[in-house]
N, CA, C and O atoms as a Tripos MOL2 file, in Angstrom:
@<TRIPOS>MOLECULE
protein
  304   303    76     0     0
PROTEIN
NO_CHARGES

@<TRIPOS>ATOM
      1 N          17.4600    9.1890   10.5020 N.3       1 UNK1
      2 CA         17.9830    8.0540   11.2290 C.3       1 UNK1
      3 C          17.3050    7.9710   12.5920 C.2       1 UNK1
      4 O          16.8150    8.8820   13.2590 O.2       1 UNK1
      5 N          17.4100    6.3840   12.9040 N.am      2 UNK2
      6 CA         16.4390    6.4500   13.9730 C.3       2 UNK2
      7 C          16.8780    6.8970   15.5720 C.2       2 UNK2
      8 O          16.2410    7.2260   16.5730 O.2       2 UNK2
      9 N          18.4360    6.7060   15.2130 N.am      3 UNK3
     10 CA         18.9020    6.7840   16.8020 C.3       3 UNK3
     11 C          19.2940    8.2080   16.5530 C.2       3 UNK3
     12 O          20.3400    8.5540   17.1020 O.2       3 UNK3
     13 N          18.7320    9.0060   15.9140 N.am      4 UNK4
     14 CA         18.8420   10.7850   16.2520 C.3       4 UNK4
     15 C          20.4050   11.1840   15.7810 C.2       4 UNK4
     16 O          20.9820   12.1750   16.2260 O.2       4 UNK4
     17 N          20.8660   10.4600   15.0260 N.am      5 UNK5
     18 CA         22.3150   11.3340   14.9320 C.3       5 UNK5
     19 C          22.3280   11.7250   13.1830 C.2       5 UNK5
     20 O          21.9900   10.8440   12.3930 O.2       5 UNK5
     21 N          22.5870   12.5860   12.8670 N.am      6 UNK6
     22 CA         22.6220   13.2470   11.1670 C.3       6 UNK6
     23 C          23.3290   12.5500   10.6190 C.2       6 UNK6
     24 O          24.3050   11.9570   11.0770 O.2       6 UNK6
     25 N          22.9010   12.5430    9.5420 N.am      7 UNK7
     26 CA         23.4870   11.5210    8.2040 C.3       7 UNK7
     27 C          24.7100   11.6400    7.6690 C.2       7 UNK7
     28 O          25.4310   10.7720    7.1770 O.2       7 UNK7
     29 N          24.9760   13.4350    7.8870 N.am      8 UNK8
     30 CA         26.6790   13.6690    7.6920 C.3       8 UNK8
     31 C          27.4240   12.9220    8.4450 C.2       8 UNK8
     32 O          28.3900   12.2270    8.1300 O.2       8 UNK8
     33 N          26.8000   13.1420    9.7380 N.am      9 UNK9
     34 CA         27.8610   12.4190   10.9940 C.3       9 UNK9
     35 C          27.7070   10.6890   10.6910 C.2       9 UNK9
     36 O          28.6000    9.9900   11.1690 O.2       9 UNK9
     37 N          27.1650   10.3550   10.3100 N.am     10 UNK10
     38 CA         27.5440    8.5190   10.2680 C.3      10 UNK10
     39 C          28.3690    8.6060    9.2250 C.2      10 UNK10
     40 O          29.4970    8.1130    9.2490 O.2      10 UNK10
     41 N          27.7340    9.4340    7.9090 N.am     11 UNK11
     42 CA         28.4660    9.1010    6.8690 C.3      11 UNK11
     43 C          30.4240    9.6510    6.4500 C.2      11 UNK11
     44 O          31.2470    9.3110    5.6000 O.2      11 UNK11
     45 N          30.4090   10.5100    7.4740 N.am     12 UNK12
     46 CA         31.6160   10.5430    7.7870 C.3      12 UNK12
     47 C          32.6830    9.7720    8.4330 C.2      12 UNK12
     48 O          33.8580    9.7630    8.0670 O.2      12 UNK12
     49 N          32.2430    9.2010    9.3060 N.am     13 UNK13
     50 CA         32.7950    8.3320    9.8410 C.3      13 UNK13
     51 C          32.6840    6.7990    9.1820 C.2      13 UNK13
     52 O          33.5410    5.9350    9.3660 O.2      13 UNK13
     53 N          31.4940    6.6180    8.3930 N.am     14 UNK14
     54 CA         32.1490    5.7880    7.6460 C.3      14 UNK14
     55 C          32.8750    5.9910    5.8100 C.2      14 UNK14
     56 O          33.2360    5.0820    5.0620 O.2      14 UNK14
     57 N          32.8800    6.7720    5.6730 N.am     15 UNK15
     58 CA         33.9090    7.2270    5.1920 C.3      15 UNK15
     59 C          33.3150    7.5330    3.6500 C.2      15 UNK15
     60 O          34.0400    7.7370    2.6750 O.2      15 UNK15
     61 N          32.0890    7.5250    3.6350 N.am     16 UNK16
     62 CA         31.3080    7.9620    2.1050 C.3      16 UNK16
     63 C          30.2130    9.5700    2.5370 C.2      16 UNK16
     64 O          29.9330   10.1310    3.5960 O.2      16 UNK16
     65 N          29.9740    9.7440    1.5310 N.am     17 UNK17
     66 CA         29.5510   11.3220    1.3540 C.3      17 UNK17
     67 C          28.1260   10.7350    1.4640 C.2      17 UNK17
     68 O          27.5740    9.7540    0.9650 O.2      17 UNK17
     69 N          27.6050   12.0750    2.6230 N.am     18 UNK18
     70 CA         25.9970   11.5800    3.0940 C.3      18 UNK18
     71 C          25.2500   11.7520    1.9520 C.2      18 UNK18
     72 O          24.1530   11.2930    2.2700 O.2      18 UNK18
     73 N          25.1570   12.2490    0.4770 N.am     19 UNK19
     74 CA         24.4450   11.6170   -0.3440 C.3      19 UNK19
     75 C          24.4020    9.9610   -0.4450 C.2      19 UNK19
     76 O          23.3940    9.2640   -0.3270 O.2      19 UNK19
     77 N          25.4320    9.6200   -0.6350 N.am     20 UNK20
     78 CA         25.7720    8.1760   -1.2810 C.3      20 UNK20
     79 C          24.5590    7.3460   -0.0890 C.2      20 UNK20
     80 O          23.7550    6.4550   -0.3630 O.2      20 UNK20
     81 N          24.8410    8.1280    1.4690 N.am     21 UNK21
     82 CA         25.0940    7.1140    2.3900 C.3      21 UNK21
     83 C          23.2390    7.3080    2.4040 C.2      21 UNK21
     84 O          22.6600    6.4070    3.0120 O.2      21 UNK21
     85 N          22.2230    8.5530    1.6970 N.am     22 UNK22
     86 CA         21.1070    8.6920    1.5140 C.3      22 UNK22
     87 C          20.7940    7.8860    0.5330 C.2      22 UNK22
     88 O          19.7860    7.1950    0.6760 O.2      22 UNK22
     89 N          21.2680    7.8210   -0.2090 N.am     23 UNK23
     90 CA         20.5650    6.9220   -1.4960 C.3      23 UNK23
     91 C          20.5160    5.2040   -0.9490 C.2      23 UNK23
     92 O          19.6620    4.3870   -1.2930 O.2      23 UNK23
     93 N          21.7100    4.9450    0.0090 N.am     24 UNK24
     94 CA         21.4390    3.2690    0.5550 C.3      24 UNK24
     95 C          20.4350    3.6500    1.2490 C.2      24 UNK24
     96 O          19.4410    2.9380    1.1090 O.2      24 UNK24
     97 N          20.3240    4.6250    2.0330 N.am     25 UNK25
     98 CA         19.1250    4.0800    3.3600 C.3      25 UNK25
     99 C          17.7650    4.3610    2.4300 C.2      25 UNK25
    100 O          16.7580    3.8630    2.9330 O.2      25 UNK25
    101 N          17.6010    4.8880    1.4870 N.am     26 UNK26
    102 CA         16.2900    4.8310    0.4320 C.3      26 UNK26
    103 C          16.3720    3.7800   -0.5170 C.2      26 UNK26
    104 O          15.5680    3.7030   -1.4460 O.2      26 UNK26
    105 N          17.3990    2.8700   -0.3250 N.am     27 UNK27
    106 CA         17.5250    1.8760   -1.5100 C.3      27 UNK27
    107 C          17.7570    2.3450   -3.3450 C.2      27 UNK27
    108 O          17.4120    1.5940   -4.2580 O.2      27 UNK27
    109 N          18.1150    3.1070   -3.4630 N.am     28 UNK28
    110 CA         18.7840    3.6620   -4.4720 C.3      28 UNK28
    111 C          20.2960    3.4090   -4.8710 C.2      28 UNK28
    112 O          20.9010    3.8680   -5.8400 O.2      28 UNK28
    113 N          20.7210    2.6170   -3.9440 N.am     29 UNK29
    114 CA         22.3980    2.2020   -4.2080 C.3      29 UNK29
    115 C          22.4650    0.9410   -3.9590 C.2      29 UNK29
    116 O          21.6420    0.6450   -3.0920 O.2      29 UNK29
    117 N          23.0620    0.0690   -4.3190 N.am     30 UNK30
    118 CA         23.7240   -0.9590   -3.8030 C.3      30 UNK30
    119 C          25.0020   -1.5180   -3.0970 C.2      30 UNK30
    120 O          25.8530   -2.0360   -3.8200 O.2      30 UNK30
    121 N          25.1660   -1.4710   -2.0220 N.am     31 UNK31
    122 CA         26.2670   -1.4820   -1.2770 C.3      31 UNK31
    123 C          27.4570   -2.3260   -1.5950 C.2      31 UNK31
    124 O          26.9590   -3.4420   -1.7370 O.2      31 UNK31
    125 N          28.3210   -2.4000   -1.7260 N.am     32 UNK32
    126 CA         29.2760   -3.4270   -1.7920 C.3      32 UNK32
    127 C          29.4920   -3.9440   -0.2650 C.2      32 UNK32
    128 O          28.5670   -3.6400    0.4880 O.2      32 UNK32
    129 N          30.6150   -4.7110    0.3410 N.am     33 UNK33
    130 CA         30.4120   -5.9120    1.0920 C.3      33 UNK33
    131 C          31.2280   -4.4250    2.4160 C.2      33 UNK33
    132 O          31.0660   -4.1100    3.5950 O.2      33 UNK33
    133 N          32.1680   -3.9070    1.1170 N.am     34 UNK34
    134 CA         33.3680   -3.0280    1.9730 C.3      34 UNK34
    135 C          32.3600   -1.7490    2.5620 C.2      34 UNK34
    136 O          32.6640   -1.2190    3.6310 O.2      34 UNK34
    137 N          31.2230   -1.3200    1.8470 N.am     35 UNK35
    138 CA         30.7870   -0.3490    2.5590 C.3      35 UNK35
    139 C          29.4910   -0.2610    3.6160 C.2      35 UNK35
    140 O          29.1250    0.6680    4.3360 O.2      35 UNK35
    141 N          28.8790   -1.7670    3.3950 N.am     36 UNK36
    142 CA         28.2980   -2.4040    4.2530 C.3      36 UNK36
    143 C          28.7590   -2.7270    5.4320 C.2      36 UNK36
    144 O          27.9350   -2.9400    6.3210 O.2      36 UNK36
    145 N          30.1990   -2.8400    5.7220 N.am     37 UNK37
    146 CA         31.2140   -3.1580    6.8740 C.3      37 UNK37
    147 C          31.4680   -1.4970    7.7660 C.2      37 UNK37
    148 O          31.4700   -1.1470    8.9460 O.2      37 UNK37
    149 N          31.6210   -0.9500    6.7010 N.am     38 UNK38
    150 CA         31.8200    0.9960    7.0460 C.3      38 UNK38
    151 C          30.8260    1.4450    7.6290 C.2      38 UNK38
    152 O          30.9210    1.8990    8.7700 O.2      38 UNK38
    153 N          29.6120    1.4040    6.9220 N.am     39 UNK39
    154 CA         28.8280    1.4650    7.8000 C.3      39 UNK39
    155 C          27.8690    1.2010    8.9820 C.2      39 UNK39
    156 O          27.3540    1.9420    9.8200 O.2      39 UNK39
    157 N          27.8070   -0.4240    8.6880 N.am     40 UNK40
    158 CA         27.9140   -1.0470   10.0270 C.3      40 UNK40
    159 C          28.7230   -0.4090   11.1330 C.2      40 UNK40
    160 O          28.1230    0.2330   11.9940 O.2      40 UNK40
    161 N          30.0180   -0.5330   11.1780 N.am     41 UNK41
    162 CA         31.0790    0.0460   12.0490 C.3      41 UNK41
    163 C          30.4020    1.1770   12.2540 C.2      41 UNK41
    164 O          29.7470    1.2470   13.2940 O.2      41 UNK41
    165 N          30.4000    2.2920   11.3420 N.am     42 UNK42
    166 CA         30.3370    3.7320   11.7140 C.3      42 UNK42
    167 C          28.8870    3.7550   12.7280 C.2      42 UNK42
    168 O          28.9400    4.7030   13.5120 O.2      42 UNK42
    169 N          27.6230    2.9170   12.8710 N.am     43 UNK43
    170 CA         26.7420    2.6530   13.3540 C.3      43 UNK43
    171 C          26.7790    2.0700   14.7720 C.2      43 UNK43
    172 O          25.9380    2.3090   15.6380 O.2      43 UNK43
    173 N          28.0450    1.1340   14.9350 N.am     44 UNK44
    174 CA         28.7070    0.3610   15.8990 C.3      44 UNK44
    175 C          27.6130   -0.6260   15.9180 C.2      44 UNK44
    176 O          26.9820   -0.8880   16.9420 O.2      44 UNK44
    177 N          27.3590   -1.2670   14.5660 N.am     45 UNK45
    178 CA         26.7860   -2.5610   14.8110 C.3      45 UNK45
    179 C          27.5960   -3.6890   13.8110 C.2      45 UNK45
    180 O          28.4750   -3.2600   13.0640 O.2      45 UNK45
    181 N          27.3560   -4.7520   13.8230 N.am     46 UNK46
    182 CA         28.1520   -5.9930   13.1240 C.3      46 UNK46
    183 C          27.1400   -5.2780   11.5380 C.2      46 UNK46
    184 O          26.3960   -4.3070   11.4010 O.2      46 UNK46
    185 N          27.6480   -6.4020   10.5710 N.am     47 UNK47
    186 CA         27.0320   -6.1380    9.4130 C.3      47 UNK47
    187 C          25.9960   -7.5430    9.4370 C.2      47 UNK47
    188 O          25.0620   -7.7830    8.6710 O.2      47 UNK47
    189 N          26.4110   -8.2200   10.3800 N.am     48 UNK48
    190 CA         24.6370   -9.2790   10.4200 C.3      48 UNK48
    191 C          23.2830   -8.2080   11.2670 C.2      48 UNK48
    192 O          22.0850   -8.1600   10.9920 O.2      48 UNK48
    193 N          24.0740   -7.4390   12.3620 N.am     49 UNK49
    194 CA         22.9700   -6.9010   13.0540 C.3      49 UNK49
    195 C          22.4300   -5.6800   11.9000 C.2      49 UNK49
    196 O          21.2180   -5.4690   11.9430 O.2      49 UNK49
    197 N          23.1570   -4.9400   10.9700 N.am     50 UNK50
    198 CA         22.4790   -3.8450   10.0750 C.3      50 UNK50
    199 C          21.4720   -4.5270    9.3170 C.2      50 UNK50
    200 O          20.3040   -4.1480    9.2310 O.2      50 UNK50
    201 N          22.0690   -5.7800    8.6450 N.am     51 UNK51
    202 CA         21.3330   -6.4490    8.1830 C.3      51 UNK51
    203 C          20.1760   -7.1760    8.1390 C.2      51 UNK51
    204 O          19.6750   -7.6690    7.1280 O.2      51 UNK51
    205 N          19.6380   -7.2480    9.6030 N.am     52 UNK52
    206 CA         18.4040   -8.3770    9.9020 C.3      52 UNK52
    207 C          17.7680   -6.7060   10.1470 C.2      52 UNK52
    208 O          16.8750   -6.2190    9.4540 O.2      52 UNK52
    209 N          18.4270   -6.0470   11.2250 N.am     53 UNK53
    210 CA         17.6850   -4.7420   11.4550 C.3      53 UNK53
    211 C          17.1410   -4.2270    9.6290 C.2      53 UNK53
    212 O          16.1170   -3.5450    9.6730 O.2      53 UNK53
    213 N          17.5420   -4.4040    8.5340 N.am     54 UNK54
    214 CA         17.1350   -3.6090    7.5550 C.3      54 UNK54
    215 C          16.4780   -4.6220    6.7130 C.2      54 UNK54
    216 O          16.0350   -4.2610    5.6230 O.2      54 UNK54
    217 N          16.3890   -5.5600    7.0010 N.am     55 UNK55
    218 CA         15.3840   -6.6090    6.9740 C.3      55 UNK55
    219 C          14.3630   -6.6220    7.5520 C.2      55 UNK55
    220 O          13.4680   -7.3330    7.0950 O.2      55 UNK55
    221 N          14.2270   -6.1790    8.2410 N.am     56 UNK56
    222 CA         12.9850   -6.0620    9.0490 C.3      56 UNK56
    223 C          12.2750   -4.6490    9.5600 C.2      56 UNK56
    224 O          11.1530   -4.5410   10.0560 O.2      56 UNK56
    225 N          13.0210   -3.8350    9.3610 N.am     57 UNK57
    226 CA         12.0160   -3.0100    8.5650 C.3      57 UNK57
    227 C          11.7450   -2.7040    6.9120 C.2      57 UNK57
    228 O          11.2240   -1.6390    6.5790 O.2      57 UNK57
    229 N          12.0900   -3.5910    6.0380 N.am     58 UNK58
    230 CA         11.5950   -3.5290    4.8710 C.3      58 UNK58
    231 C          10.3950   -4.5100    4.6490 C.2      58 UNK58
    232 O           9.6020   -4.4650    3.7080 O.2      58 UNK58
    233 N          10.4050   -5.3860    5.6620 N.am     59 UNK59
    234 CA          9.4270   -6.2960    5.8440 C.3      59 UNK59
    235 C           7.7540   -5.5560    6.7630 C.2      59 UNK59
    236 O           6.5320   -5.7040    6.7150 O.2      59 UNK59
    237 N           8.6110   -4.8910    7.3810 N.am     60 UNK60
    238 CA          7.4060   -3.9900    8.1760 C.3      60 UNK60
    239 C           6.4330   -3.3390    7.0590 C.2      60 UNK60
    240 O           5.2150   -3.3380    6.8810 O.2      60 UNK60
    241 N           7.8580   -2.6360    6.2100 N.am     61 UNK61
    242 CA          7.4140   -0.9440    5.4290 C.3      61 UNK61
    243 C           6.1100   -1.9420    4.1260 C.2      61 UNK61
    244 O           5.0570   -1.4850    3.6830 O.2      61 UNK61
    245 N           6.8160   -3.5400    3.7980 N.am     62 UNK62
    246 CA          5.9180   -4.1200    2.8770 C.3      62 UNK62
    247 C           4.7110   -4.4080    3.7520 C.2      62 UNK62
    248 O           3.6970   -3.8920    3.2800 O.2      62 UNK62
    249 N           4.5370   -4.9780    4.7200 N.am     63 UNK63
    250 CA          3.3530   -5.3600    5.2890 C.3      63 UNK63
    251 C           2.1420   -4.2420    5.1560 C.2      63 UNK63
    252 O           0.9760   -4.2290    4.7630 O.2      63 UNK63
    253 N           3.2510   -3.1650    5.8030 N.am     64 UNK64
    254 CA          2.0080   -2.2680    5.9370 C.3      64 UNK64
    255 C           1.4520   -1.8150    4.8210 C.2      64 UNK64
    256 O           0.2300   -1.6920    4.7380 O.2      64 UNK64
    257 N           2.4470   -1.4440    3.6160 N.am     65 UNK65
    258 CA          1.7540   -1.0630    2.2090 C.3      65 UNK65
    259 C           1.0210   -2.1110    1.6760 C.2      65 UNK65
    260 O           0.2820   -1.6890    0.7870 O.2      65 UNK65
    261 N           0.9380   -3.1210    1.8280 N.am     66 UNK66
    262 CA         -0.1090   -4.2630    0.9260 C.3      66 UNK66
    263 C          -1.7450   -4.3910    1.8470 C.2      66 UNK66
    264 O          -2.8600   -4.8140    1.5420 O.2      66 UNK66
    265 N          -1.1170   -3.7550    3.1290 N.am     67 UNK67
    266 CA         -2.4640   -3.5100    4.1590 C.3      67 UNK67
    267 C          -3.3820   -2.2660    3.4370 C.2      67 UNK67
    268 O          -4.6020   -2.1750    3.3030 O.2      67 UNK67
    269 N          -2.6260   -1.6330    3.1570 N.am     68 UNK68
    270 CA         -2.8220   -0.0240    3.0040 C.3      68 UNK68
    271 C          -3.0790   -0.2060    1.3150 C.2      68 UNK68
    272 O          -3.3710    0.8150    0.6930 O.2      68 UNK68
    273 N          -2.9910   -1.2600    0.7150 N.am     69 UNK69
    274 CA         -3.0450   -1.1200   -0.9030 C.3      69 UNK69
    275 C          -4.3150   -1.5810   -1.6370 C.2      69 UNK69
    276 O          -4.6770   -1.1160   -2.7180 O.2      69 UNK69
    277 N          -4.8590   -2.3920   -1.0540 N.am     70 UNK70
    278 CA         -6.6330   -2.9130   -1.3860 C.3      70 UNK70
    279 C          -6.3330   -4.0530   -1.3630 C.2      70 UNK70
    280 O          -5.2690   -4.3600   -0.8260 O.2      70 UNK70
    281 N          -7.1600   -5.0430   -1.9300 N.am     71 UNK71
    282 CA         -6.9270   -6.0730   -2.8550 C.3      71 UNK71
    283 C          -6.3970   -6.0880   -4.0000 C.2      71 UNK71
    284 O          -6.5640   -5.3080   -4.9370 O.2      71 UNK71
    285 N          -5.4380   -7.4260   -3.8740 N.am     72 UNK72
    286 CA         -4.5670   -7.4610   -5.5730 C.3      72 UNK72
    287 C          -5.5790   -8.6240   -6.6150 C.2      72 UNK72
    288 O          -5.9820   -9.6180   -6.0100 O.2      72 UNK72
    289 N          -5.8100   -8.5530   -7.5000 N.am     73 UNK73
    290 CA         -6.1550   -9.8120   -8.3490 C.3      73 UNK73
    291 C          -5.2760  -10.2780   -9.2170 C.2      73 UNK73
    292 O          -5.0360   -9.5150  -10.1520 O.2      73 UNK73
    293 N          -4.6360  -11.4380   -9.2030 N.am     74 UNK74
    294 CA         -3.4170  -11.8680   -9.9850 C.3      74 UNK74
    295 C          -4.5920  -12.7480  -11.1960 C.2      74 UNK74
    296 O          -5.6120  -13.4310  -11.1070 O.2      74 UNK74
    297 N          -3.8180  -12.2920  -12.1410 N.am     75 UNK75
    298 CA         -4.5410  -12.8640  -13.6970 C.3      75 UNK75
    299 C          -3.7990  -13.8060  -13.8060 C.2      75 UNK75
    300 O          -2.6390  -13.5180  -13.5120 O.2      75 UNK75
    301 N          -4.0150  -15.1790  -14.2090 N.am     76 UNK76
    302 CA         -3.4070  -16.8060  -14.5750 C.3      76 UNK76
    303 C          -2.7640  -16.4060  -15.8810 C.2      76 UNK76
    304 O          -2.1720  -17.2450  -16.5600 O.2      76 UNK76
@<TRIPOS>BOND
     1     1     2 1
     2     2     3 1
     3     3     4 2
     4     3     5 am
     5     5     6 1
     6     6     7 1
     7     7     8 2
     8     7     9 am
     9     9    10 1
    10    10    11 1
    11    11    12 2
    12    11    13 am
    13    13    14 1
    14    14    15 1
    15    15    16 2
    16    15    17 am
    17    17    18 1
    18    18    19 1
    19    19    20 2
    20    19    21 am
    21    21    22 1
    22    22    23 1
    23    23    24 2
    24    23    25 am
    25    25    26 1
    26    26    27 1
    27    27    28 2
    28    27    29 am
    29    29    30 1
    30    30    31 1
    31    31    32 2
    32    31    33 am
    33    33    34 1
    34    34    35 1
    35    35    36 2
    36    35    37 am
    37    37    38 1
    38    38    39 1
    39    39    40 2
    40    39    41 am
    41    41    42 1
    42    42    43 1
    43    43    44 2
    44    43    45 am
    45    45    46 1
    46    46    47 1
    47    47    48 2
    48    47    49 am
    49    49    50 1
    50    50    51 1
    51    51    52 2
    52    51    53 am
    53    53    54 1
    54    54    55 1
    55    55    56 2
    56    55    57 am
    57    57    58 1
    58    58    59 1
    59    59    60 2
    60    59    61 am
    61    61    62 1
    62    62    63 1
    63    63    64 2
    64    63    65 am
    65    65    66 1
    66    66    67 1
    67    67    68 2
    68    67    69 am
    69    69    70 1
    70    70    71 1
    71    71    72 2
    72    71    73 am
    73    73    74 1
    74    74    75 1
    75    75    76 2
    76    75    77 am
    77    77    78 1
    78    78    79 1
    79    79    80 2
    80    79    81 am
    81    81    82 1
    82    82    83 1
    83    83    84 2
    84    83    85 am
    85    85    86 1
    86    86    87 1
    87    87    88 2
    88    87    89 am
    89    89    90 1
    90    90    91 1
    91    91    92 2
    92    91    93 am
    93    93    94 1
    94    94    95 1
    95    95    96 2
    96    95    97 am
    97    97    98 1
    98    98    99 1
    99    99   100 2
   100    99   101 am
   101   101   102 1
   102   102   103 1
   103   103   104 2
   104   103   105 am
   105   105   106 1
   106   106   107 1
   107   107   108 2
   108   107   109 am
   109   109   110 1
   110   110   111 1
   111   111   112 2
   112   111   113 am
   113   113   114 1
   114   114   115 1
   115   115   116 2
   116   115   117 am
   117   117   118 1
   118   118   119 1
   119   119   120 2
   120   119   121 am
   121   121   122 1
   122   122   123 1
   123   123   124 2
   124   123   125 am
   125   125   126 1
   126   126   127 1
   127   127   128 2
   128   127   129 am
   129   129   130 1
   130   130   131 1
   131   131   132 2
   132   131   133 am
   133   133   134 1
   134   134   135 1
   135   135   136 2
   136   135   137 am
   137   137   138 1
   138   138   139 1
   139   139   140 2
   140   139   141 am
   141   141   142 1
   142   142   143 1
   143   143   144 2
   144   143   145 am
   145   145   146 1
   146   146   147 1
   147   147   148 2
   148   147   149 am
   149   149   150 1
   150   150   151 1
   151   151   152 2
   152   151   153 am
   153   153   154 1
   154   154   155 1
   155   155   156 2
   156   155   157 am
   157   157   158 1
   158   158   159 1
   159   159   160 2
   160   159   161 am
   161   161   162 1
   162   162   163 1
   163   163   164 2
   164   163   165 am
   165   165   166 1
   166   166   167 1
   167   167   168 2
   168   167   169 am
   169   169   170 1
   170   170   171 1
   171   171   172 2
   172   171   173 am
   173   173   174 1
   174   174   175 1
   175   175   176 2
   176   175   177 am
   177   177   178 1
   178   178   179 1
   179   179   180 2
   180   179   181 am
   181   181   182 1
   182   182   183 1
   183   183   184 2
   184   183   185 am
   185   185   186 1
   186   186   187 1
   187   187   188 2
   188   187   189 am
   189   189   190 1
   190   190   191 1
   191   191   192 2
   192   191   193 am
   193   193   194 1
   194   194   195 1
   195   195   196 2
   196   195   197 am
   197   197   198 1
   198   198   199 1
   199   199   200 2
   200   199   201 am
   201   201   202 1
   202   202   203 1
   203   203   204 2
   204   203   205 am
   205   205   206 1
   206   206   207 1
   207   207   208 2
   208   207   209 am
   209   209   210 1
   210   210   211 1
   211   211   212 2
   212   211   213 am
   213   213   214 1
   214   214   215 1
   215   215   216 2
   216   215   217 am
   217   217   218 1
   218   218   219 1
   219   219   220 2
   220   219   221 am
   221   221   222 1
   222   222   223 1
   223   223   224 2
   224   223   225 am
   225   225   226 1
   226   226   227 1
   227   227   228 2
   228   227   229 am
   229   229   230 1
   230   230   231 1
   231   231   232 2
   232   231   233 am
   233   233   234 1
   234   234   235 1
   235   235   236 2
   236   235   237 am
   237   237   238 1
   238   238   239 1
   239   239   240 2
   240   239   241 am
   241   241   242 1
   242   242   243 1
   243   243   244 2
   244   243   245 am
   245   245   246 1
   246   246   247 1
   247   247   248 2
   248   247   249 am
   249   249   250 1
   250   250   251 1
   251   251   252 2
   252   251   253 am
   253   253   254 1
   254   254   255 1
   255   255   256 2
   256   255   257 am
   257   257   258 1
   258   258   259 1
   259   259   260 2
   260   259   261 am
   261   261   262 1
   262   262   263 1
   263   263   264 2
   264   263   265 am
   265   265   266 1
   266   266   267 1
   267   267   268 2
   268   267   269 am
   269   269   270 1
   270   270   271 1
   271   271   272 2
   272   271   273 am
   273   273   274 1
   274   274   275 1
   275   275   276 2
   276   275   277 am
   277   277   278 1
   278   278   279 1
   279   279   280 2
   280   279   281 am
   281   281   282 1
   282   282   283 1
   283   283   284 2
   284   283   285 am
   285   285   286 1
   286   286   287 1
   287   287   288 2
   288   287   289 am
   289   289   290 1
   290   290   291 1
   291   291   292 2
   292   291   293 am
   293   293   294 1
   294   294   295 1
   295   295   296 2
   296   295   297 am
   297   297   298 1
   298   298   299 1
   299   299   300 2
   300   299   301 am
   301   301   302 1
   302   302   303 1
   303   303   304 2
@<TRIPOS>SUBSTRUCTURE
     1 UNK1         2 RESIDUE 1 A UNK
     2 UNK2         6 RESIDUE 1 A UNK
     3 UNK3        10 RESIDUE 1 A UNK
     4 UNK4        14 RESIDUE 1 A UNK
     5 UNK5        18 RESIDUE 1 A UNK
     6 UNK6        22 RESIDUE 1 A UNK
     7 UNK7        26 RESIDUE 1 A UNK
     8 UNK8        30 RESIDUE 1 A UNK
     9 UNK9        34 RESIDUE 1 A UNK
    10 UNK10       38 RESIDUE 1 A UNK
    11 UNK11       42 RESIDUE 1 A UNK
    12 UNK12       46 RESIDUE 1 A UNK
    13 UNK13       50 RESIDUE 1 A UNK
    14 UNK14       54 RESIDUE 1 A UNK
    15 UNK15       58 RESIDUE 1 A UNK
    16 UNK16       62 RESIDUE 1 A UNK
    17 UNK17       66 RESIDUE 1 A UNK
    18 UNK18       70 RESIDUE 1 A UNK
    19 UNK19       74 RESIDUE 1 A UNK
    20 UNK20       78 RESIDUE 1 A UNK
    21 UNK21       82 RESIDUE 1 A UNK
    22 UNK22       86 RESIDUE 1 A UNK
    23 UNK23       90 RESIDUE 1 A UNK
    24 UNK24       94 RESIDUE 1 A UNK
    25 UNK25       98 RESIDUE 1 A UNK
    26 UNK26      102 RESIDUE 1 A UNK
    27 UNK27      106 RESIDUE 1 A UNK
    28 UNK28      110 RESIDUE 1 A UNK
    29 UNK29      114 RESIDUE 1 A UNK
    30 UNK30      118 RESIDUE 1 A UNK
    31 UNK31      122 RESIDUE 1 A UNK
    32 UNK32      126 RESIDUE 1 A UNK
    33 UNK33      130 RESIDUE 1 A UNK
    34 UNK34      134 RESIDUE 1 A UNK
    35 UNK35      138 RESIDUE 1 A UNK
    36 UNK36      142 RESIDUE 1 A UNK
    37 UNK37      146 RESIDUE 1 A UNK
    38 UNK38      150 RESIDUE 1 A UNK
    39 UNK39      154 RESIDUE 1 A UNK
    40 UNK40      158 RESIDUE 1 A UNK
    41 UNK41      162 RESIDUE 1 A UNK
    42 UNK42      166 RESIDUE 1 A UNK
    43 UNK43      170 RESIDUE 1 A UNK
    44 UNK44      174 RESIDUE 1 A UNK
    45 UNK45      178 RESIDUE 1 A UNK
    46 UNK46      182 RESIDUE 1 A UNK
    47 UNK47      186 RESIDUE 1 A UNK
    48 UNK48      190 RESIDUE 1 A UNK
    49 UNK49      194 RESIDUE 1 A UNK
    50 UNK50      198 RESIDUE 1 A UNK
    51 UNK51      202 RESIDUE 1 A UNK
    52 UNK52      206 RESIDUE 1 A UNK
    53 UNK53      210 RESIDUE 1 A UNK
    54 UNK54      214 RESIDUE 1 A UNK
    55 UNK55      218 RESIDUE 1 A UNK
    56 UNK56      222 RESIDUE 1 A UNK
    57 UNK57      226 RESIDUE 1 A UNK
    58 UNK58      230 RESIDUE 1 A UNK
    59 UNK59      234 RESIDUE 1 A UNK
    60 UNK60      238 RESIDUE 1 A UNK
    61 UNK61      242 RESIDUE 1 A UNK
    62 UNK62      246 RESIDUE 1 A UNK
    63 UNK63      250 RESIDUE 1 A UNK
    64 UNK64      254 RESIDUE 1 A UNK
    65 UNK65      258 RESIDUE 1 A UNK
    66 UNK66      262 RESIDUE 1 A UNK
    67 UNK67      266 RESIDUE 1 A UNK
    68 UNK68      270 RESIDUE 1 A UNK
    69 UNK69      274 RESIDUE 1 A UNK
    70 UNK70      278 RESIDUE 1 A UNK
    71 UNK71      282 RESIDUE 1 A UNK
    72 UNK72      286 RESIDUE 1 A UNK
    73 UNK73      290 RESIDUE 1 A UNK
    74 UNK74      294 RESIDUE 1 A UNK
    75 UNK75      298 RESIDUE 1 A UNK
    76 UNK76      302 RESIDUE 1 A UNK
C-alpha cells in the first residue's frame, strides 16, 4: 500500500481478512458495493475518491505495459 500502512491494519478495520482485502488490490476479487464502502472508510476516503484513484492507476499500469509490449497487429 501506498500510504505505508500494512494490509492487516486496513483490512481490519474494514472488517475483511487481509487475504480477501489482497486479492481486491490485485484484482482477483470482486467487491460488492458493501465492501467497497468498508474499505473506502477504513482508507478514510469516499468510495468515488477509491474509485477514480483505482482508475487511474489501472490506466497508468495499462499505458505503461502496451509501451513496454511492442507492436500489436490486429488481424480483420
Amino acid at each position: 500500500m501506498r500510504r505505508g500502512e500494512r494490509i492487516s491494519d486496513v483490512a481490519h478495520r474494514a472488517g475483511v481478512s487481509p487475504q480477501y482485502l489482497s486479492e481486491l488490490e490485485r484484482g482477483k476479487k470482486d467487491p460488492s458495493s458493501e465492501i467497497m464502502s468498508a474499505v473506502a472508510g477504513a482508507l478514510d476516503l469516499t468510495v468515488a475518491e477509491l474509485t477514480l484513484s483505482t482508475g487511474r492507476r489501472l490506466a497508468a499500469t495499462q499505458a505503461a505495459s502496451n509501451r513496454t509490449s511492442g507492436p500489436v497487429c490486429l488481424a480483420a
